[in-house]
N, C-alpha and C positions, 0 to 999 in steps of 0.2 A: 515829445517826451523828454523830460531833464536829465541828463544825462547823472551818471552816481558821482563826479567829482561833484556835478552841480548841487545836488541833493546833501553831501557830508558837508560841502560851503554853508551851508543856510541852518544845519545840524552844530557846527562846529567852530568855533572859535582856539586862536592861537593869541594867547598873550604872550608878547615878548619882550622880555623887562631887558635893561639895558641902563649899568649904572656909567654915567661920564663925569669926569671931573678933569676939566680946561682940555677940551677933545673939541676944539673947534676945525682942527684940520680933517676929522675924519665921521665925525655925525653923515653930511651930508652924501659921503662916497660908502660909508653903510648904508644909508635908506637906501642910498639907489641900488646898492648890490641886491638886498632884500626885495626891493620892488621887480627887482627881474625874476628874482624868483617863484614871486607869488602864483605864477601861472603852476607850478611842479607841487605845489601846497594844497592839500586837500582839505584845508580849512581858512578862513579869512583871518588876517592878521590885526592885531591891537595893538602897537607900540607904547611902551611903559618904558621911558627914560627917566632916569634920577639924577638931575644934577645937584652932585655931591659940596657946593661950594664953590664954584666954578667962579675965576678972577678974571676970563679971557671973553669970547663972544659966545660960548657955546650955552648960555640961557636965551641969548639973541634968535639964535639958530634954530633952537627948541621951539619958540613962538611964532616962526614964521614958517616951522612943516606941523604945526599946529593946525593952521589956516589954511594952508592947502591940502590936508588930510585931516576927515572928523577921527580917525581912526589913530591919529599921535597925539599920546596924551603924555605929559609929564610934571613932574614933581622938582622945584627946587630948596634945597635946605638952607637953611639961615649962616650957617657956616658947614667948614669940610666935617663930617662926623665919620668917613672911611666907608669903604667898598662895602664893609659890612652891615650897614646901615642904610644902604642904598639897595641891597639885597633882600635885606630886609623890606623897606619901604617899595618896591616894586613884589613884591610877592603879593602883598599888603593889599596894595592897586588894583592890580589883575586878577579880571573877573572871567578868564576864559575856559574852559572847556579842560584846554593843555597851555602849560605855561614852560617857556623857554625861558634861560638866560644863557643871557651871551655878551661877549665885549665888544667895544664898538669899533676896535683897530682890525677887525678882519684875523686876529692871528685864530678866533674859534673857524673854520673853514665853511660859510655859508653854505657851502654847497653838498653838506652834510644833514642839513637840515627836515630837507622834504623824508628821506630814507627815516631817519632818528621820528619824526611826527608819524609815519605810517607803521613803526613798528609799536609804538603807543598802542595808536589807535586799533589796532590787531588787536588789542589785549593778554598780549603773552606778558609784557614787561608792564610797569609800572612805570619806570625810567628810563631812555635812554641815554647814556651817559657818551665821553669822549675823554681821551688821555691821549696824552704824546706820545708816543712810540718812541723819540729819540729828545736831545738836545741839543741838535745842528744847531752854529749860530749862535747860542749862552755861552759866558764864560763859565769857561772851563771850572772855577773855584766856586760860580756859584752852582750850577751843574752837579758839582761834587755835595755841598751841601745840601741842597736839595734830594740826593739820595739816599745821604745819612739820615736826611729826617725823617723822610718815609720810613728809612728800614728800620727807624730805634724808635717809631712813633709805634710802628706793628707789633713791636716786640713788648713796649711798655703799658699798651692799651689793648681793652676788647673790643675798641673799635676799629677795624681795618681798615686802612686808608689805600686805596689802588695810586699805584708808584704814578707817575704823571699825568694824574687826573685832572680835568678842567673843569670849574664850573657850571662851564658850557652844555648842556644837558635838557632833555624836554621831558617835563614830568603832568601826570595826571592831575588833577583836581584833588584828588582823593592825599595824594601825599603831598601836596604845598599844604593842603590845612595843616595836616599832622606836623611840617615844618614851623607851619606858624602858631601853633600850637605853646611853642617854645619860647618863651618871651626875654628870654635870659639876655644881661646887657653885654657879657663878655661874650661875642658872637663867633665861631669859627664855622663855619659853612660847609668845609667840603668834610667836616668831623660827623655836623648836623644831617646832610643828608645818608650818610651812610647809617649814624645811630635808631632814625626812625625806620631804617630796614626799606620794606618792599623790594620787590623784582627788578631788578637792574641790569641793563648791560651797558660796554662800555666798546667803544669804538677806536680805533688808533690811528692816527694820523699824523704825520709828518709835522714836522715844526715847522714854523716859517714866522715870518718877520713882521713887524708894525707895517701897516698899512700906509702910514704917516705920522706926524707926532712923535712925541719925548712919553717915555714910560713914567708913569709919579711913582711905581715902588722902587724904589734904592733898596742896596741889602741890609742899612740896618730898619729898615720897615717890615723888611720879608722875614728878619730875625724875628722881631717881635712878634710877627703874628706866625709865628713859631712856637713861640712860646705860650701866646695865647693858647694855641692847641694842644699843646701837652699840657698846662693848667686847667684847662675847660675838660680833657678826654682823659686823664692820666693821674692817679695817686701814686705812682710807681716812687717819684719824685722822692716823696714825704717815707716812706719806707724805705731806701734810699738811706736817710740821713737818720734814716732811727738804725737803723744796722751800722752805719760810722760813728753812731754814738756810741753804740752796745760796745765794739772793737775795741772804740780807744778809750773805755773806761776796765775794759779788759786789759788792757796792753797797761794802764799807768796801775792797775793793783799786780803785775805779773814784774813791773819795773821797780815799786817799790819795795815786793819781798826781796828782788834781788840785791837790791839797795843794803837792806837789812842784813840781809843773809851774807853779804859782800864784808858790809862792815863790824859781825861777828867774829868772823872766820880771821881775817884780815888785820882786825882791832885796829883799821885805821881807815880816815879819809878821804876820799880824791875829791878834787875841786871838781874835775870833770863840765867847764862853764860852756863847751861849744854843746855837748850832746845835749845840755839843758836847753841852751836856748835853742837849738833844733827841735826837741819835743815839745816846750811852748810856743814856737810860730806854727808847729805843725797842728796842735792841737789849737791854735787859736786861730788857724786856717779854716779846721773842719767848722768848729763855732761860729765863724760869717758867712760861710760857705752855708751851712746849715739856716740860721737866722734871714738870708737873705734868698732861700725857697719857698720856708714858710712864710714869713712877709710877701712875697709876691701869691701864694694863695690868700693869704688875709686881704690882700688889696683887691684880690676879685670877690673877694664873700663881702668886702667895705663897699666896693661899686657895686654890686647887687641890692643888697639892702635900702640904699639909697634911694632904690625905684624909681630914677633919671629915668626919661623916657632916650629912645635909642636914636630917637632922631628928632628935628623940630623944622616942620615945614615953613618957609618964605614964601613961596608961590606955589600956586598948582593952575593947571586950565582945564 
């Protein structure tokens, strides 16, 4: 008789998307982590790689665990289009049962996996998700910013964002549709799967280090798609700069009666030329300050309408 891992094997499939871009040093030493694991896995595994533009050997690498597994498939894109299109385009891919993402440098903790896949499949959760617990090992400044964003991201949106959340996460069938559902070209991911809701839990684990390899986000990358997230999850912005308008059109009729009233009273002049040119750089701060939040939502309602598709495949096997 088949014993029940063997029975939920043949029931169940794991898709696990996995986007790289120039990860030639660590593809290889994740399959094999993953390959040790498969025995602790109660479902058969799919590999769903996205090489995102890759300059180095890692579409070489792709095609040749291609060949020795029917079960690695992957996608290359014509150029870099960002993690968030690779996430896209493996969601996209993946036809399993439960679908994973995960990074390929070992920092999401492999060995998290089999636990996160059997609580799925229990059916209490929908998702189970994984966060840092700490920031051993980050600098320290970006550490810091990273905690501002969470906490001003929480405060200015109704989407809640869990403080050092990972991608890294194994979800149903049932909510990748509902993610892919979303076809939007301005993508933030960890905003998306919290918006489509279902039952989540989340996991904590220790920080640790590249596996191998150079990181590609720099912090002004991580800025940006920062910002993506509070334009994509947040009008807080735009209300914002309509309350600094209401203020300082308040404050220049509250300056001007006194103007008036100054020079009644007085019957006379003051040049008064610094406090002038202080209340026009100050007002002509709020004004660029202003024009250049709106402009960056207009620029994501400009890339939306466009209907560019979110990624443009090179290769697939």
């Amino acid at each position: 008789m088949e014993s029940t891992v063997q029975q939920r094997l043949k029931k169940n499939i794991l898709s696990l998307v996995v986007p790289v871009h120039n990860e030639e040093a660590t593809i290889n030493i994740f399959y094999n982590t993953i390959e040790k694991l498969k025995p602790n896995l109660t479902a058969d595994v799919h590999y769903h790689f996205i090489d995102d533009g890759s300059t180095d050997s890692t579409l070489s690498i792709l095609r040749d665990l291609s060949k020795i597994n029917d079960n690695v498939h992957y996608i290359s894109f014509s150029r870099n289009f960002g993690k968030e299109a690779g996430l896209y385009a493996g969601l996209q891919q993946a036809d399993g049962d439960y679908v994973a993402v995960m990074d390929v440098d070992l920092q999401d903790p492999p060995e998290l996996l089999p636990e996160m896949l059997r609580e799925v499949q229990d059916g209490e959760y929908d998702a189970v998700g994984t966060r840092r617990a700490n920031r051993n090992g980050e600098a320290k400044i970006r550490s810091w910013f990273s905690e501002q964003f969470y906490t001003w991201m929480n405060k200015i949106s109704q989407t809640h964002l869990v403080d050092g959340a990972r991608d890294y996460r194994v979800m149903t069938r049932q909510m990748v549709d509902a993610i892919l559902s979303l076809s939007e070209n301005q993508r933030f991911s960890k905003g998306i799967f919290t918006w489509v809701g279902f039952n989540t839990k989340y996991i904590p684990f220790e920080n640790r280090e590249r596996v191998a390899g150079n990181t590609s986000w720099s912090f002004w990358s991580l800025t940006k798609y920062a910002i993506e997230g509070v334009v994509s999850f947040s009008t807080v912005p735009l209300t914002v700069i309509t309350v600094l308008g209401l203020l300082s059109f308040a404050l220049s009729l509250l300056s001007a009666a006194f103007i008036v009233i100054r020079a009644l009273v007085n019957n006379n002049s003051v040049a008064g030329w610094p406090s002038m040119v202080t209340i026009v750089l100050f007002i002509g701060g709020i004004q660029l300050l202003s024009l250049g939040v709106i402009g960056r939502y207009m620029a994501a309602i400009f890339l939306e309408t466009k209907k560019r598709p979110i990624f443009i495949k090179k290769e697939e096997n």
